[in-house]
C-alpha positions as MATLAB code, in Angstrom:
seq = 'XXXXXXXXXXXXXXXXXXXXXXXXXXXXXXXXXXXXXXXXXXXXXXXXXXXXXXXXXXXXXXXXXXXXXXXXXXXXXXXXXXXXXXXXXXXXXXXXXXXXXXXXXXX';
ca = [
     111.083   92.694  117.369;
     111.150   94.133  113.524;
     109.039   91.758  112.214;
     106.574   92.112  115.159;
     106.760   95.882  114.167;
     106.473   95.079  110.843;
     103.416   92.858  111.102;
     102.224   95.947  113.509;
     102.881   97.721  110.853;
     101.081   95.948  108.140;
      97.688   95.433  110.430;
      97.639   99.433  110.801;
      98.263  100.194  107.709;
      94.907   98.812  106.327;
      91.802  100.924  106.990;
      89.494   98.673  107.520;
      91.766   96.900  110.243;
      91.993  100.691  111.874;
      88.509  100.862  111.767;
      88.067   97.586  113.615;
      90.633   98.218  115.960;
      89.109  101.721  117.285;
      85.665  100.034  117.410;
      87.030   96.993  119.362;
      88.887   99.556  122.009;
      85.748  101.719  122.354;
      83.604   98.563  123.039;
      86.230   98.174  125.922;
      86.445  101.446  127.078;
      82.737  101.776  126.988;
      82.577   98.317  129.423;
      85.257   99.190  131.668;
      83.492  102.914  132.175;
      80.350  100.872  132.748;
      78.589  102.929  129.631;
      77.999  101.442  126.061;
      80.469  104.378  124.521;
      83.302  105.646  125.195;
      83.626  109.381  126.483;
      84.964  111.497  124.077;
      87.866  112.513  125.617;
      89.213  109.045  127.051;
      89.331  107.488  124.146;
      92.367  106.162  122.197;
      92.700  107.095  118.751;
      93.958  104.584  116.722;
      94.654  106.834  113.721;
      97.461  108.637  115.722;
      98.894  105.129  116.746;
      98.388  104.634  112.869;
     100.612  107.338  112.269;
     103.181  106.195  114.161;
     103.261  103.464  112.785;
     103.527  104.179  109.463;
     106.769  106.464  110.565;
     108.244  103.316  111.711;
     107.300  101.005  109.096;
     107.980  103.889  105.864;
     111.145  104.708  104.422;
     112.570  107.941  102.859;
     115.452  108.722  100.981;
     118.116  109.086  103.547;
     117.162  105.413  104.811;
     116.679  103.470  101.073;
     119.952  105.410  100.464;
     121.764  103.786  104.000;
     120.183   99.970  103.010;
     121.142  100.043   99.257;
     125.156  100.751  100.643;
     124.579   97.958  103.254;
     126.128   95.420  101.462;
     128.808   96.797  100.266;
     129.997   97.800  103.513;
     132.127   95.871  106.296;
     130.469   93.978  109.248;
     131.307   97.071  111.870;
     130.023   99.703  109.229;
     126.801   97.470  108.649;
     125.770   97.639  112.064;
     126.438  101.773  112.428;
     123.921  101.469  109.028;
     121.421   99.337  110.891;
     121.959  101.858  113.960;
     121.538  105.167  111.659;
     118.338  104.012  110.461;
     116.553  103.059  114.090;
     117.621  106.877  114.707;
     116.396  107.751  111.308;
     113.085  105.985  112.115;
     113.181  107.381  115.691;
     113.125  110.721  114.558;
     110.280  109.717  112.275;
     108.036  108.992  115.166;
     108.858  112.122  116.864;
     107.786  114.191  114.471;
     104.561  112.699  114.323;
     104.197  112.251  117.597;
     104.670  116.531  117.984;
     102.438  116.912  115.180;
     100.186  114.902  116.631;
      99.657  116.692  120.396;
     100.523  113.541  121.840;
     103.469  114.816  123.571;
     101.207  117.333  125.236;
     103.657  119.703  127.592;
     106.900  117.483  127.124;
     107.681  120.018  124.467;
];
C-alpha cells in the first residue's frame, strides 16, 4: 500500500503528469455527459487530489524526527513510530482537505 502511495505520490507530484491527468478525466467526463467538455462544476480537480497527495507523500519535522529514532528503538516502540506517523500524515491530509472546501459541510 506505501509504495502504491508512494508511486501515487511521485506521478502527482510532476506537473506535467497533473496536467495530463485533468485533461484525460475531462475527456471522460465530457463523453460520459455526452458533451466534448466537461461542465464546470462537475469536474474533478486534480490539483486538490495533488494536494493531498503531497500531504501524504511530504514529511515535516515532527515525522523526520520519529524515523531518524526508529532504529534505535525496540520492535513494540517501532511500530507506535510507524503508527505516530500514519496519524501525523493523517492529519496532514485533513488540513488540506479543510483548506481545500472539499469537506464542504462535514465541518
Amino acid at each position: 500500500m506505501d509504495d502504491a502511495m508512494s508511486k501515487i505520490g511521485e506521478l502527482l507530484s510532476d506537473e506535467e503528469s497533473v496536467k495530463q491527468l485533468s485533461e484525460l478525466a475531462q475527456m471522460l467526463m465530457g463523453e460520459m455527459n455526452g458533451e466534448g467538455e466537461t461542465p464546470a462544476d462537475g469536474g474533478f480537480d486534480f490539483t486538490k487530489l495533488a494536494g493531498i497527495m503531497g500531504a501524504v507523500s511530504g514529511s515535516d519535522k515532527n515525522t523526520e524526527l520519529l524515523l531518524a529514532l526508529k532504529p534505535h528503538l525496540t520492535e513494540r516502540r517501532q511500530e507506535r513510530i510507524d503508527k505516530a506517523v500514519k496519524l501525523l500524515k493523517l492529519l496532514a491530509i485533513w488540513d488540506v482537505l479543510k483548506d481545500s472546501g472539499m469537506l464542504g459541510e462535514l465541518i
